[in-house]
C-alpha positions in Angstrom: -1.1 0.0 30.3 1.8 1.5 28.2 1.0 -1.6 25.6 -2.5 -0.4 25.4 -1.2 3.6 25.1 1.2 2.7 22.2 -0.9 0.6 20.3 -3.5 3.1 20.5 -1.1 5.9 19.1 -0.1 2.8 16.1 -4.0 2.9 15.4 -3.8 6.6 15.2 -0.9 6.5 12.6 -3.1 3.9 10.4 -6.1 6.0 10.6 -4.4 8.7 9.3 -2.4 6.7 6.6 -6.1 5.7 5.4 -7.3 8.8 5.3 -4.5 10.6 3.2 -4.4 7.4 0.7 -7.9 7.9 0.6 -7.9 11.8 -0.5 -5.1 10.8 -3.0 -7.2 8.1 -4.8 -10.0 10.7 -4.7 -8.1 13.3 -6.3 -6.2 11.0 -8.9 -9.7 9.9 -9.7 -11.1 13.8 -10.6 -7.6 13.9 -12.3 -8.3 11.0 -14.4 -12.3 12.1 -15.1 -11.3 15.4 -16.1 -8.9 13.8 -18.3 -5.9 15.9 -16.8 -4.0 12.9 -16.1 -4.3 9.8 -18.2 -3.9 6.0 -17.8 -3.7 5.1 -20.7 -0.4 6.7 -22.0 1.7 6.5 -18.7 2.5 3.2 -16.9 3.3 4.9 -13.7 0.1 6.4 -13.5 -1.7 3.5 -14.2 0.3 1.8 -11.7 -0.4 4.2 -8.4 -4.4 4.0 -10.1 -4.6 0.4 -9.5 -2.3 0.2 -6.3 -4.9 3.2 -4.9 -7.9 0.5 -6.2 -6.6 -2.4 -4.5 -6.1 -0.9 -1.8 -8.9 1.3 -1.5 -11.5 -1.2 -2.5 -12.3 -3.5 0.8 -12.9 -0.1 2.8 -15.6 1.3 -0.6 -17.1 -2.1 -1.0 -19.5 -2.4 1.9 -20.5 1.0 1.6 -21.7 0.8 -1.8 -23.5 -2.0 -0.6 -25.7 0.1 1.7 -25.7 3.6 -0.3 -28.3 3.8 -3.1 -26.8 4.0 -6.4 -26.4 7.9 -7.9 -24.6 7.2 -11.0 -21.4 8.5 -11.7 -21.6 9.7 -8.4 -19.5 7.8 -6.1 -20.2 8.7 -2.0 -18.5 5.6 -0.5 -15.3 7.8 -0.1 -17.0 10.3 1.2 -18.2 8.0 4.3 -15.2 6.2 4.6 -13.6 9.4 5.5 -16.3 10.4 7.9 -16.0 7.0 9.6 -11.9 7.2 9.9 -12.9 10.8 11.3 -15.3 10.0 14.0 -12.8 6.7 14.9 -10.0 8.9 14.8 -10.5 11.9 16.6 -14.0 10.2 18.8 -13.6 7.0 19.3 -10.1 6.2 20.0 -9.4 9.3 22.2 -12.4 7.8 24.6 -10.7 4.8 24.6 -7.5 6.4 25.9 -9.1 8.9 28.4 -10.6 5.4 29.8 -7.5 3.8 30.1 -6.0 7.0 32.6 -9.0 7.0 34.5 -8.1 5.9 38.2 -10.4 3.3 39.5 -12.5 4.4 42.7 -11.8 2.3 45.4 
């Protein structure tokens, strides 16, 4: 049962790694739109942009999949966060409060 317990709390951490490296590769990306920032004149930059891209990419993919396209627009973050959210602070809470539960005998 403590197994279970810390490798819930280990899924916790991830989730909120995810989300974090997700509203950083949101943000770079208004940087770099609103031509704050650019990629083209600094190789670190460009360097966290595509790190942030590789990374971000297998959780955006699937999503833009489903969600009709709106231009420049890009949602999937957007529902990416909102799924980490309700996994996060719905899902793997119940899974916990299950695991204390006593069983009726």
């Amino acid at each position: 049962m403590a197994l279970l317990v810390v490798l819930l709390k280990i899924v916790q951490v991830l989730l909120g790694v995810a989300t974090w490296i997700i509203l950083i590769q949101a943000i770079l990306s208004w940087l770099i739109a609103f031509n704050v920032i650019s990629i083209h004149n600094s190789d670190a930059v460009r360097q966290v942009w595509y790190a942030l891209q590789k990374i971000t990419e297998p959780f955006y993919r699937p999503i833009r999949r489903i969600l009709p396209d709106f231009g420049a627009l890009d949602l999937s973050p957007l529902v990416v966060l909102l799924i980490l959210y309700i996994l996060s602070n719905i899902i793997v809470p119940a899974i916990a409060a299950q695991l204390f539960i006593a069983p009726v005998i």
